[in-house]
BAGU-746730 format. One line per 3 residues: number of its first residue (from 1); for each residue x, y, z of N, C-alpha, C. Coordinates in steps of 0.02 Angstrom, whole numbers, always signed. Layout:
BEGIN
NUM = X/Y/Z/X/Y/Z/X/Y/Z | ...
END
This chain:
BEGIN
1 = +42/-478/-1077/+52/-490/-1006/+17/-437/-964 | -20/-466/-917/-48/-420/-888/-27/-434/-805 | -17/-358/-757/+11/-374/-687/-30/-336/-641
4 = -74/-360/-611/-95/-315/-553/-50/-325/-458 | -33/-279/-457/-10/-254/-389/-47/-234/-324 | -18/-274/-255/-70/-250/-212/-39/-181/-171
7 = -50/-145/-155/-24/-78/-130/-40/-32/-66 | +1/-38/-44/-8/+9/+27/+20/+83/+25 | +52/+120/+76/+74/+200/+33/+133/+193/+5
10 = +193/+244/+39/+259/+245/+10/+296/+184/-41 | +294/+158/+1/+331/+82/-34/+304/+53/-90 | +233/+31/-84/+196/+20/-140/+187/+69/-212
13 = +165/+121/-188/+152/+191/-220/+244/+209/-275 | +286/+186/-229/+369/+208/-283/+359/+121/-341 | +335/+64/-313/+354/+15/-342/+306/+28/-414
16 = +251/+48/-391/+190/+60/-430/+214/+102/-493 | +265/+155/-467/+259/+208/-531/+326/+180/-570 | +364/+122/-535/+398/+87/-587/+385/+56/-647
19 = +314/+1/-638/+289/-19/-668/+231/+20/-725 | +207/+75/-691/+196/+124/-749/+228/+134/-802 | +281/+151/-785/+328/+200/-871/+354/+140/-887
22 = +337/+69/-877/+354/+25/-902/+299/-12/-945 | +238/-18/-910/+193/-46/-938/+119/-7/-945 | +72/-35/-1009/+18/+17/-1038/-42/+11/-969
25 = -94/+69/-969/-144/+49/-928/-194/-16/-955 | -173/-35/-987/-200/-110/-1004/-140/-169/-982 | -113/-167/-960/-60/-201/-938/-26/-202/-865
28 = -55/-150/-832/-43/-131/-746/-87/-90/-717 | -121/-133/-672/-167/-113/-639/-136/-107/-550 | -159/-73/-508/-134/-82/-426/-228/-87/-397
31 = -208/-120/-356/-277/-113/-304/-229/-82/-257 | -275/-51/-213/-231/+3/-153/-276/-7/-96 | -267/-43/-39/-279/-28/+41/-323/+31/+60
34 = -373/+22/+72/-417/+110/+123/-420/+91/+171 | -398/+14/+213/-402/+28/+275/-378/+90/+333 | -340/+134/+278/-308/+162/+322/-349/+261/+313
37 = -404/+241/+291/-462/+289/+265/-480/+307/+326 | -478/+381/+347/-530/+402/+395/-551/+478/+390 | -622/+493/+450/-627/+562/+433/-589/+603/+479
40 = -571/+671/+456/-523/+700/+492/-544/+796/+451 | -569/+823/+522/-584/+896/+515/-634/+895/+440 | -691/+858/+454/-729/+856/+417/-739/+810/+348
43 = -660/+805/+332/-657/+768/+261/-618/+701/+256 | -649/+663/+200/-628/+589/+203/-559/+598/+168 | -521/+567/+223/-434/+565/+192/-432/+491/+181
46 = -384/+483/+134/-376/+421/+83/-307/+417/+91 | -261/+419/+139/-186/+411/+132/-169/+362/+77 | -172/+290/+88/-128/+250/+32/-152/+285/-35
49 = -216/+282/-48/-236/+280/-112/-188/+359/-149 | -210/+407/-114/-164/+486/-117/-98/+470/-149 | -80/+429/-87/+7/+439/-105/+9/+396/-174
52 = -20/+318/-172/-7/+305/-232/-26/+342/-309 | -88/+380/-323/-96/+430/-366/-46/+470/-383 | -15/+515/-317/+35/+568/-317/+114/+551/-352
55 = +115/+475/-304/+184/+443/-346/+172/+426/-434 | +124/+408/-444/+123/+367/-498/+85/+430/-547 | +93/+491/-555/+81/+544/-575/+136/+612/-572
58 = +175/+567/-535/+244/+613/-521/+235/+686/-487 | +194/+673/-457/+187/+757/-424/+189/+749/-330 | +239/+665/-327/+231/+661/-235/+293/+690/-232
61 = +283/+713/-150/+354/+766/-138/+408/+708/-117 | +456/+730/-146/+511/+667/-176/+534/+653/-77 | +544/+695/-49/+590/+683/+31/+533/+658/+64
64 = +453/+673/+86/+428/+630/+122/+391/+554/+100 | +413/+588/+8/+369/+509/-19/+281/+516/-8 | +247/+566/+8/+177/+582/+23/+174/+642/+15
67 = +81/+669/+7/+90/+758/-21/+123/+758/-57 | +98/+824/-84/+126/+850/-142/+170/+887/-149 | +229/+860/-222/+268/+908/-207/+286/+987/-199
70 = +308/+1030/-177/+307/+1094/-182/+264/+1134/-136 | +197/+1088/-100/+130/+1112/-51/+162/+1159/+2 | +102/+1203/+24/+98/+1240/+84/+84/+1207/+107
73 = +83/+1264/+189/+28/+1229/+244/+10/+1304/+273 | -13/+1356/+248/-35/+1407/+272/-107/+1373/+283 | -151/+1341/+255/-222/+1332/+288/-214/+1291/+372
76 = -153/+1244/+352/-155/+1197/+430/-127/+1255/+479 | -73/+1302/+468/-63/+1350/+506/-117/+1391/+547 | -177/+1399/+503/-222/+1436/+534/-271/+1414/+546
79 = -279/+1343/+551/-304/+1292/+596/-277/+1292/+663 | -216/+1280/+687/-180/+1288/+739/-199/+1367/+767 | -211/+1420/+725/-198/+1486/+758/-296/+1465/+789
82 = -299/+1437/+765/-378/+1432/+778/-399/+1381/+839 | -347/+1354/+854/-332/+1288/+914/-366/+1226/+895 | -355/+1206/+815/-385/+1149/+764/-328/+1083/+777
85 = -357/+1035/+753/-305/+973/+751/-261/+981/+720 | -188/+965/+713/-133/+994/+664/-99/+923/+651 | -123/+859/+692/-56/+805/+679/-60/+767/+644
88 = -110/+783/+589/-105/+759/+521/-96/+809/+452 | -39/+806/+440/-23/+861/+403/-52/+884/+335 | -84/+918/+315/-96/+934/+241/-89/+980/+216
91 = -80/+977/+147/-46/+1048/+147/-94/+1066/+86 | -94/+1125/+66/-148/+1163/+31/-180/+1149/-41 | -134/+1108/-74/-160/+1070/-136/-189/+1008/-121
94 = -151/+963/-82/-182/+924/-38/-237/+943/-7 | -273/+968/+32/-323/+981/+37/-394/+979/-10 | -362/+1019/-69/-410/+1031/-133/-432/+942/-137
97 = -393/+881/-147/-401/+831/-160/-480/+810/-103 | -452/+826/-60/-498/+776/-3/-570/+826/+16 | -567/+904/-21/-663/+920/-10/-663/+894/-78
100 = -639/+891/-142/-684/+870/-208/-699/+802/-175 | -660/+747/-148/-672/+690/-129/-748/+687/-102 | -749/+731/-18/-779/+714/+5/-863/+723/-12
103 = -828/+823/-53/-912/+834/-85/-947/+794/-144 | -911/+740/-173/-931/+683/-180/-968/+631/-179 | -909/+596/-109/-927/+549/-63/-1017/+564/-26
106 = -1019/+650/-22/-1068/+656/+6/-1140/+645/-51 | -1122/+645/-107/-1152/+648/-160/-1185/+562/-187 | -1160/+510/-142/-1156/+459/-151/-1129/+423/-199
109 = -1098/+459/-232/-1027/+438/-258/-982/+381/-243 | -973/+316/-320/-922/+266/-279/-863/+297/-276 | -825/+280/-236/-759/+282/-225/-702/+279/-271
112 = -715/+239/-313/-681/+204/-361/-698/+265/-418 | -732/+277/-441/-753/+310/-462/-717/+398/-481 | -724/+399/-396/-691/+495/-392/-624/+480/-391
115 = -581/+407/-366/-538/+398/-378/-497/+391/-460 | -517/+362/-492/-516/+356/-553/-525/+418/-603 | -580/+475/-585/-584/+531/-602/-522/+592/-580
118 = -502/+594/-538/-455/+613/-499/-386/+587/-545 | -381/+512/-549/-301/+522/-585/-310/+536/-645 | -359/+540/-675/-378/+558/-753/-346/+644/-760
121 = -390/+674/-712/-380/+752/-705/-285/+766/-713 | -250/+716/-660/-183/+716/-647/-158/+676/-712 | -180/+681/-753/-141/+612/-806/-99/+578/-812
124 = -148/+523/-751/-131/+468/-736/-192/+402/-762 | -158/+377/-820/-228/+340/-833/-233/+245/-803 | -165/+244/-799/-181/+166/-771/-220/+171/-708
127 = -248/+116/-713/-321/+87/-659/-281/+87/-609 | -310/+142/-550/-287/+149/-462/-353/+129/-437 | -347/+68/-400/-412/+36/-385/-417/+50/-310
130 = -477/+68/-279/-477/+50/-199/-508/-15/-196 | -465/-48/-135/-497/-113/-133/-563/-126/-115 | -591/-73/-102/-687/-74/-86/-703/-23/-96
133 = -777/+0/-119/-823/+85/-109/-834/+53/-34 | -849/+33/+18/-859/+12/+69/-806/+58/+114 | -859/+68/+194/-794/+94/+260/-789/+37/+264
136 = -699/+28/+258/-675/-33/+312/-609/+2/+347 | -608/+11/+409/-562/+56/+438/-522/+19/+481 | -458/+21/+495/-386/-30/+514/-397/+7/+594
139 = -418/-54/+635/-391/-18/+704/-339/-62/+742 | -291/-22/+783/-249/-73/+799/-257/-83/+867 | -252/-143/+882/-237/-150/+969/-193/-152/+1003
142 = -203/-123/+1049/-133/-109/+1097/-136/-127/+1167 | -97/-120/+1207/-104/-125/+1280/-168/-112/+1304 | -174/-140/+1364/-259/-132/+1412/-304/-134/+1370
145 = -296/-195/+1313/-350/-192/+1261/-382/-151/+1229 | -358/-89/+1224/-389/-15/+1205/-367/-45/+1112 | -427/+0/+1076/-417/-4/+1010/-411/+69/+974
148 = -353/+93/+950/-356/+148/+904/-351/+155/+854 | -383/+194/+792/-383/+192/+731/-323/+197/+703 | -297/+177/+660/-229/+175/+619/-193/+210/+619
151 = -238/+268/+589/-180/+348/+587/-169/+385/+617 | -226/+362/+690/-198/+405/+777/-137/+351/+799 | -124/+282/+790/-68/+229/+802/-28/+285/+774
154 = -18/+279/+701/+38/+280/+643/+61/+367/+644 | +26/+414/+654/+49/+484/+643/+41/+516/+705 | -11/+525/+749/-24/+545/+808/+12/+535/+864
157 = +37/+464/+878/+52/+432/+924/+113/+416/+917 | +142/+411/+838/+191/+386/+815/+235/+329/+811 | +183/+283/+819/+205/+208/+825/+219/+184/+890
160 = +223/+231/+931/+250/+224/+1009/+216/+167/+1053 | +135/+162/+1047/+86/+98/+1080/+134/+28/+1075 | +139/-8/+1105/+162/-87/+1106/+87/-106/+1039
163 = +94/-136/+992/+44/-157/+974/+36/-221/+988 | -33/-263/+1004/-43/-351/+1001/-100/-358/+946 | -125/-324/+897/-158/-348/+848/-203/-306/+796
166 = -216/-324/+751/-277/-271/+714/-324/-298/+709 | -384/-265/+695/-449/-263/+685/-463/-225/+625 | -499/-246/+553/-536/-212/+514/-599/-226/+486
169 = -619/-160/+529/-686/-140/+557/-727/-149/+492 | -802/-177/+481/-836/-197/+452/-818/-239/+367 | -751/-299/+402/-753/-313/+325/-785/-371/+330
172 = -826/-395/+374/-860/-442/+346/-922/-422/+306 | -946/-374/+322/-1016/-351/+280/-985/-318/+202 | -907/-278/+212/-900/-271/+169/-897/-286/+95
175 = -871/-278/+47/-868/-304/-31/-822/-255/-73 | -767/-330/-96/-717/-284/-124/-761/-257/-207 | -721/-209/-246/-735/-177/-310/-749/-240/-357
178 = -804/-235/-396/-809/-279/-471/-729/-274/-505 | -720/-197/-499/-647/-186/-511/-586/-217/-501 | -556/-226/-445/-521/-251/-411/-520/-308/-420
181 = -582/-345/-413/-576/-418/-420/-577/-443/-502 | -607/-398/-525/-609/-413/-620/-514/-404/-640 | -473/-353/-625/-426/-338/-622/-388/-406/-591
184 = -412/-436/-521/-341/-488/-507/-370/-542/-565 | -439/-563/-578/-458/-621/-608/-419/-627/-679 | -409/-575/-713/-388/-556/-780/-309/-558/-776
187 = -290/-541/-738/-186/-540/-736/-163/-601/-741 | -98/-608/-746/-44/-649/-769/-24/-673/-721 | -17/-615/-664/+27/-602/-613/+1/-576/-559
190 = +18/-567/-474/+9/-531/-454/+78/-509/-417 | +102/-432/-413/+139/-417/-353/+124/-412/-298 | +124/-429/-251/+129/-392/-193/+182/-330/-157
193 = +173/-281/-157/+241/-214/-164/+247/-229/-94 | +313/-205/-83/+349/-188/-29/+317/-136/+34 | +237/-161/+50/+200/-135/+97/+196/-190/+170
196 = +176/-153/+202/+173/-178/+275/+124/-202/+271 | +125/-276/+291/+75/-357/+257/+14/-336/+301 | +33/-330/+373/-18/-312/+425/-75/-255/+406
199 = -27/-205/+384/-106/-164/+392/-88/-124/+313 | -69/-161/+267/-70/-121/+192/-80/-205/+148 | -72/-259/+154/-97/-302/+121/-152/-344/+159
202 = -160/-352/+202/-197/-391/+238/-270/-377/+229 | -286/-316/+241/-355/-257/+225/-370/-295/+145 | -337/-314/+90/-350/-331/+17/-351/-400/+37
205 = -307/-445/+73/-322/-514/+66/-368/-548/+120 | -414/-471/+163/-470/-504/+202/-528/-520/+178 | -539/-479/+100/-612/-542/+86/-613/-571/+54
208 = -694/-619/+70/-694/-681/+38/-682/-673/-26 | -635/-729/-38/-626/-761/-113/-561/-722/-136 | -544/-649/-124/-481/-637/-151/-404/-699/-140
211 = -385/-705/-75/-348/-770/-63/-350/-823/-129 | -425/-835/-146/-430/-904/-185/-397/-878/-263 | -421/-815/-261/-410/-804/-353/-349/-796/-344
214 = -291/-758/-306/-226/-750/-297/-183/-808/-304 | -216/-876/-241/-183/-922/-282/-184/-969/-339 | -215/-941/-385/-218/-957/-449/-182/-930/-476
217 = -118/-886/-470/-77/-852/-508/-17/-838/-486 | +24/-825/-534/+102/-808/-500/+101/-744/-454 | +112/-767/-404/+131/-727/-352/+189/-680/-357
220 = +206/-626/-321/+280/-612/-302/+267/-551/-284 | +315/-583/-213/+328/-520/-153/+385/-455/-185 | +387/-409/-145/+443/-384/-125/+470/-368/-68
223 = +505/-386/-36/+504/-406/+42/+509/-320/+76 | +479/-301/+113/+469/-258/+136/+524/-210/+201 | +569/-290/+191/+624/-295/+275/+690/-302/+250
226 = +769/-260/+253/+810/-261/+230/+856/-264/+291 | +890/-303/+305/+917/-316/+354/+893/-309/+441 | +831/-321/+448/+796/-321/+499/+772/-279/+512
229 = +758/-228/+488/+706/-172/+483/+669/-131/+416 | +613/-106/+431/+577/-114/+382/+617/-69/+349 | +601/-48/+292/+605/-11/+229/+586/+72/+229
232 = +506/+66/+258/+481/+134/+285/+434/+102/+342 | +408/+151/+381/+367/+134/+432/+390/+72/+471 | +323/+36/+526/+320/+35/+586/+342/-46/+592
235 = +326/-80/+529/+330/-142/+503/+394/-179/+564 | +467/-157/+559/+503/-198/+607/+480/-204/+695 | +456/-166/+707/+441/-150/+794/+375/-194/+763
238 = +328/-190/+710/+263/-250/+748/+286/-327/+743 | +322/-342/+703/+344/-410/+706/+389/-416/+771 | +436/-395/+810/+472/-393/+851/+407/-399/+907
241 = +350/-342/+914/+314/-359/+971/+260/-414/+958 | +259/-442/+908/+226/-518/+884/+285/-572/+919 | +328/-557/+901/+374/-605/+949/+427/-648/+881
244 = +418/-606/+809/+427/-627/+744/+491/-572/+722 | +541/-628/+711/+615/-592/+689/+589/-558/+627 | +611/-500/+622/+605/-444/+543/+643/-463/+511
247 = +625/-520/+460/+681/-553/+401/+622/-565/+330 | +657/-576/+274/+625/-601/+220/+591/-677/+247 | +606/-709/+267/+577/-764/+265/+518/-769/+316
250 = +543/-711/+390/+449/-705/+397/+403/-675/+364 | +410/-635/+294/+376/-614/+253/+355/-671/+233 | +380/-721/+207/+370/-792/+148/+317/-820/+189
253 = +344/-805/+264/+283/-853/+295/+218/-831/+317 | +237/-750/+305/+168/-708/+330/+131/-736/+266 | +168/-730/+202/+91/-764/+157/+127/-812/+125
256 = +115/-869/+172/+104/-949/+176/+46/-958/+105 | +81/-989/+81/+27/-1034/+26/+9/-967/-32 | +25/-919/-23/+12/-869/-83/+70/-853/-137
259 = +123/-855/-125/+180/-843/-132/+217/-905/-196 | +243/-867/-262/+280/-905/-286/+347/-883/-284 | +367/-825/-274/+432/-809/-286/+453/-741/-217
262 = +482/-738/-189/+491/-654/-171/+574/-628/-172 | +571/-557/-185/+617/-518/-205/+650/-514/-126 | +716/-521/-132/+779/-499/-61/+798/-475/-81
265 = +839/-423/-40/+902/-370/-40/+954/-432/-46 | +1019/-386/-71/+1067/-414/-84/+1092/-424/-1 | +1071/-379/+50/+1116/-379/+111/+1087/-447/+144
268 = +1015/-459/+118/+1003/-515/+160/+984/-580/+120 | +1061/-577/+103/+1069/-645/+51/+1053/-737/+91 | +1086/-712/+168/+1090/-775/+201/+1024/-790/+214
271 = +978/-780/+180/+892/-804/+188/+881/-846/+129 | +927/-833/+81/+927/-883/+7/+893/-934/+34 | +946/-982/+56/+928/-1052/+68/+859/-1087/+96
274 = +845/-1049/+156/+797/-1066/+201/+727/-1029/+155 | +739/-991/+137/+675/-969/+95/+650/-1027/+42 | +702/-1041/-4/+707/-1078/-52/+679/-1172/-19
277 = +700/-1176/+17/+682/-1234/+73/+600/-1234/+87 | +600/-1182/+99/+519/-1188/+121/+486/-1182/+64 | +501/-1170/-29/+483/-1187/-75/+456/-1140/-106
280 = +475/-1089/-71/+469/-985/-122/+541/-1004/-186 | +540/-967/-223/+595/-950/-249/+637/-873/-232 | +673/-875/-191/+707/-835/-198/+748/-757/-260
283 = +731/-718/-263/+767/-680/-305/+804/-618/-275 | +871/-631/-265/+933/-592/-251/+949/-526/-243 | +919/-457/-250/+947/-395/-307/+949/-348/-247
286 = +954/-307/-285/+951/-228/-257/+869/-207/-240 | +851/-213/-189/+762/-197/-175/+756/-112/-154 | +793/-70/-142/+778/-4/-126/+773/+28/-194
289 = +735/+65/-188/+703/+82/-253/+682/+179/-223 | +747/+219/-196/+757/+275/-195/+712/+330/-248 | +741/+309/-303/+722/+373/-367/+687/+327/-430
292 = +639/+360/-479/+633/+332/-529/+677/+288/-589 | +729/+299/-571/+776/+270/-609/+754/+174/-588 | +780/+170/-526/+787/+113/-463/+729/+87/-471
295 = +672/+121/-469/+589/+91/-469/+588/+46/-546 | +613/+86/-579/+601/+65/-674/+651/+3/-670 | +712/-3/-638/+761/-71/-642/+718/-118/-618
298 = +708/-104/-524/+673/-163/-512/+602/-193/-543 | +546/-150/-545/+514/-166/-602/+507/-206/-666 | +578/-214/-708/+602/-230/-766/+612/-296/-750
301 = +652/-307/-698/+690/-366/-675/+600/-403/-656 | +583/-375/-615/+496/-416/-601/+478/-463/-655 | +464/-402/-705/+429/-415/-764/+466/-469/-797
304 = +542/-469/-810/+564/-511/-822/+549/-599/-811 | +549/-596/-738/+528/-661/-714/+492/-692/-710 | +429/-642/-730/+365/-656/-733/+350/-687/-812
307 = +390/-673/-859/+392/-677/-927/+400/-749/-933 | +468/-760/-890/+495/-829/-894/+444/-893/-866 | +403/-860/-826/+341/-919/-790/+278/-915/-814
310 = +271/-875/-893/+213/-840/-903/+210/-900/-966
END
């Protein structure tokens, strides 16, 4: 059985390292989101891809779920003493990650590539895919039609903008990985983790042909929304300013026609029916997935179901 996962940071990144200590790197693969890739004080930062490495290598700092655990920040300190940007935080091992990256990147280096080299170093050997060597960068729109990049929305700004839509910037010219797409073509399965559909799955199901190979296979969500708000991040306030109640079943409908099964919390049982109605299958459980213990259950239970339709 083979399962590839689509992945955005926190959420994705804990589901991800469930399925690790469960299954071989021939058996679980993640593609991971760079829409949310930009440059910042010189060097290319990779948030999703980071955190998912860090989780699924066991070295993310367990309270913010991102960075590493145990990091300084004496270099960002003396950035600030220096009157430097500070509102993206990194801290000093972190750092080390993003100049090998970039002196790299500058090197013409794929992506995939320094990525892959990178969890090797961390021994981490299952396949952490970016969904492109390509810039494709998430901008969101907001009021007076102004457009800002993701991680001035998401960390800078702090979710505060009204948002009315995204934009990601050059994926039509773009092209996802031989990787990525050799990886969904070859699985059993796909997950979709408990990431924010808008701007952590959407970026993977914007090019051509991924959609088509996806639905050729068992699907399954993990709903991202536990009693009307998200899980982590910004996810409940953008459906609310879409004009879209934060429930499992506007997940089912955010991916209409992709979807064979998705995972609910137990609290938001009263979506059973109506989910099941619109012709998802429903599955019941415990979806917070706190500590490694929680990640390895729900995981198990996945795999399980996937066995039964396999």
């Amino acid at each position: 059985m083979k399962i590839t996962a689509l992945a955005g940071g926190v959420g994705g990144a804990k589901l991800a390292q469930g399925f690790k200590e469960i299954l071989s790197p021939k058996e679980f693969s993640v593609v991971v989101n760079t829409g949310d890739d930009f440059w910042h004080l010189g060097l290319y930062i990779c948030p999703d891809l980071d955190t998912v490495v860090y989780t699924m290598a066991g070295i993310a700092d367990p309270h913010t779920g991102w960075g590493i655990n145990s990091d300084s920040f004496e270099t960002l300190q003396e950035i600030a003493n220096l009157g430097g940007p500070t509102w993206f935080k990194l801290g000093n091992k972190d750092i080390a990650t993003h100049l090998e990256r970039t002196r790299r990147i500058r090197l013409g280096e794929r992506l995939t590539k320094i990525i892959t080299d990178q969890s090797h170093m961390r021994r981490l050997n299952h396949p952490v895919l970016p969904m492109t060597d390509d810039y494709v960068h998430t901008y969101v729109q907001i009021e007076n039609d102004e457009e800002i990049p993701f991680q001035e929305y998401f960390v800078k700004l702090k979710c505060t903008p009204k948002v009315k839509g995204f934009r990601f910037n050059n994926i039509e010219r773009a092209l996802p990985t031989e990787e990525a797409v050799e990886s969904l073509l070859d699985c059993d399965a796909v997950v979709i983790c408990p990431s924010n559909p808008y701007v952590s799955i959407d970026p993977i199901l914007a090019f051509e042909g991924i959609r088509e190979i996806i639905t050729e296979k068992i699907t399954i969500s993990v709903s991202p929304i536990i009693q009307g708000k998200a899980i982590k991040g910004p996810l409940g306030k953008m459906f609310l300013e879409a004009g879209i109640e934060p429930n499992p079943l506007s997940i089912t409908k955010h991916y209409q026609n992709l979807l064979d099964i998705i995972f609910i919390d137990e609290k938001d049982r009263m979506f059973y029916e109506p989910i099941h109605q619109s012709g998802i299958i429903p599955v019941v459980t415990d979806i917070l997935i706190p500590d490694l213990k929680n990640r390895i259950r729900l995981a198990s239970e996945i795999i399980e179901i996937i066995k039964l339709r396999i």
